[in-house]
N, C-alpha and C positions, 0 to 999 in steps of 0.2 A: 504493500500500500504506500500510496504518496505521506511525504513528512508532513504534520501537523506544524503549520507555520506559529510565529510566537504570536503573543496575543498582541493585536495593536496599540498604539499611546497617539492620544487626541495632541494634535497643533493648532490650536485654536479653533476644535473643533474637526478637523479634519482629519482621518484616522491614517498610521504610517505603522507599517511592520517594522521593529527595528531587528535587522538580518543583520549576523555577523559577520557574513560572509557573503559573496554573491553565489558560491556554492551551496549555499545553503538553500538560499532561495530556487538554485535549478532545480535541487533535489525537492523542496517542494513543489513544485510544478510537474517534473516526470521522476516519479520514483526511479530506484536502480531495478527495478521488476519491470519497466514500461507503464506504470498506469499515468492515465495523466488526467490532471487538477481540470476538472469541467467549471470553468470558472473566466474570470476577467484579471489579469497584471496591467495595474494603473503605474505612471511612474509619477512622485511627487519631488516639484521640486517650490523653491519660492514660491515662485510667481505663480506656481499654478495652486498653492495655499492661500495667497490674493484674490486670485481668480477665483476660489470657492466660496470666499468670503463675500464675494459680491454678486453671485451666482447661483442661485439652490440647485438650477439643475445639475452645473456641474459639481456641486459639493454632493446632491443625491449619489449621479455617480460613482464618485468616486469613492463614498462610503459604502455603496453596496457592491464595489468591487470583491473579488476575493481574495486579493496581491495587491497591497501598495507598497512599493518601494521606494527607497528613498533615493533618488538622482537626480541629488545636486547636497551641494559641503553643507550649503547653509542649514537644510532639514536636517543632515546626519548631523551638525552639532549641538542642535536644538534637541534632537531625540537623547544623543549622550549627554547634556545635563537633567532630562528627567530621569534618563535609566541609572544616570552612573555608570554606563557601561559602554568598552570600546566597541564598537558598530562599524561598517563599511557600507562607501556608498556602492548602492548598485547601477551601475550605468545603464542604461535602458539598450546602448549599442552595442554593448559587447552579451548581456543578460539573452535577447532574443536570437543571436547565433549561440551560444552556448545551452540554450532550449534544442535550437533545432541540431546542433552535434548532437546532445542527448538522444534525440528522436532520430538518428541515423541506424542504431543498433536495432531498434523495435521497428523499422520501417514505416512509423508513424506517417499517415498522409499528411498534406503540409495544402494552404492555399495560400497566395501572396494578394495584399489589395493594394495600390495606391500606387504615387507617383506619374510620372509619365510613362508613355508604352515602351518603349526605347530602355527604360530605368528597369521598369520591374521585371521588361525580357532577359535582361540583361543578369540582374539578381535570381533569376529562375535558373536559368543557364552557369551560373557562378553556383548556388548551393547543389542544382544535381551533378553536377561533376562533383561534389565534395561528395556525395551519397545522398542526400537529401531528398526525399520522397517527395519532390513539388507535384500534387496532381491538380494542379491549375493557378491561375494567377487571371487579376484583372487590374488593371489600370485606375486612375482616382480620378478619370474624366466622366463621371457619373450624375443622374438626378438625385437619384434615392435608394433604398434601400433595396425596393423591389428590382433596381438593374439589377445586383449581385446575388439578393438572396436564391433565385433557382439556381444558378451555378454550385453555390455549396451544398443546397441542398442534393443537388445532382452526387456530386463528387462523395460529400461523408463526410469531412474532414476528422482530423483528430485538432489539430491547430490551424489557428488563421490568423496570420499578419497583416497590421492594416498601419500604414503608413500616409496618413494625411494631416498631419500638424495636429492640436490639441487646443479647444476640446471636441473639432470634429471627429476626430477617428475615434472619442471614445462614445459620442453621441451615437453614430452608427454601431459601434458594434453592441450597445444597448437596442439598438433595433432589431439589428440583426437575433442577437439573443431572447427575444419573444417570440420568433420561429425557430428556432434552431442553436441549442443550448448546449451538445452535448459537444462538447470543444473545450481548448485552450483557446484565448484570444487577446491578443495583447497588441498596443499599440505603440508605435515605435516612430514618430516622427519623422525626422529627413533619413533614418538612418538607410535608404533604399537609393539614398543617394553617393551616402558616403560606401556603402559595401560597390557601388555599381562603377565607384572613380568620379564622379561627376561632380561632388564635393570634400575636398580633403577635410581630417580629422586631424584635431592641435597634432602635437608633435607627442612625443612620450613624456619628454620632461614638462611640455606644461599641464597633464595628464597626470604627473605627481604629484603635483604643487595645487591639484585640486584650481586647475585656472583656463578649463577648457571653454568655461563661460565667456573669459576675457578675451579668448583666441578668436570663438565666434563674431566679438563685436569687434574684433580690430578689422578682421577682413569683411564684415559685416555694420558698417556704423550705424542704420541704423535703423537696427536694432536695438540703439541706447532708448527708443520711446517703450521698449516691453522691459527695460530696468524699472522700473517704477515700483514695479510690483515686488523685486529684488529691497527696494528701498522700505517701501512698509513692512518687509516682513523684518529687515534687521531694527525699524524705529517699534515694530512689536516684541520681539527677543529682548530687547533692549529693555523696555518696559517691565515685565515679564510677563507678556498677556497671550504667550504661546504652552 
């Protein structure tokens, strides 16, 4: 059976598993037997703790998720002063190939959603050569729910990656999952860009230093108007109203 994840601790209301490890967290998602967590991996970081706060839908979500992780420095430090305890963040880009490695051995089917066609052909083609059981893939050039949902229903999956920013990708796969529940389904941002080449990931050293945030806004400026919500949540901590 899959690992029993720890019990979560409220950020102002918004719930965050604190994982030791990002191993720990794969192993809760696909045990070493192959079963795998029929469920939803939210990642929380800042801004998307702002983002709830000013949001109920997205704070519903993200509370009746059944994986929130914490990725990004700022929530893993918040979570270490109420645990007392050392934590690691789990990156959401490296967590979701480290899922689908897992899912190599058990042949788990896999579906990809999002990005451009070019991007997600691309990442199809990139994890089945690794082994990776991709039995289908669609694109993020879509209406609604109804484009996708017969496809998966078609396919079965066991997991489905959806890569369209946040909090759409988690809006959809909340839809997706009032037809078709019995999945892993996790949402994973640009990262269909960075596996495909199409956008580079910091460097390793700023990847140590917990400063991948800062990499995105140098070659990305701006992106300084979605700091904001980085800024309330440190004048919250601060406070201590997390």
């Amino acid at each position: 059976m899959a690992v029993n994840p720890p019990s979560p601790v409220m950020l102002a209301g918004v719930k965050v598993i604190p994982f030791k490890s990002k191993n720990q967290a794969v192993n809760t998602i696909i045990s070493e037997q192959g079963d795998v967590l029929e469920g939803v991996a939210v990642a929380v970081n800042p801004e998307k703790v702002i983002k709830a706060l000013e949001d109920q839908p997205t704070m519903r979500i993200i509370n009746s998720s059944t994986i929130q992780y914490a990725d990004g420095i700022g929530v893993v430090k918040a979570l270490e002063r109420k645990t007392s305890q050392k934590l690691a963040r789990v990156a959401g880009c490296e967590l979701w190939l480290d899922v689908l490695n897992r899912s190599i051995q058990f042949n788990l089917p896999v579906v990809l959603i999002g990005a451009q066609q070019h991007v997600v052909e691309a990442c199809a083609n990139i994890l089945k050569e690794q082994g990776v059981n991709i039995v289908a893939f669609q694109n993020g050039f879509f209406e609604g729910v109804e484009d996708v949902l017969p496809l998966i229903e078609k396919v079965q999956p066991k997991i489905v990656i959806v890569a369209q920013g946040s909090p759409r990708q988690e809006k959809l796969i909340d839809k997706i999952r009032d037809s078709y529940s019995s999945a892993f389904f996790m949402g994973v941002g640009g990262s269909f860009d960075v596996l495909a080449g199409e956008v580079p990931r910091a460097p390793k050293s700023w990847q140590k230093l917990n400063l991948e945030w800062l990499y995105r806004l140098a070659k990305e400026p701006k992106r300084i108007f979605r700091q904001k919500g980085l800024v309330k949540f440190v004048w919250l901590a601060v406070r201590g109203k997390l």
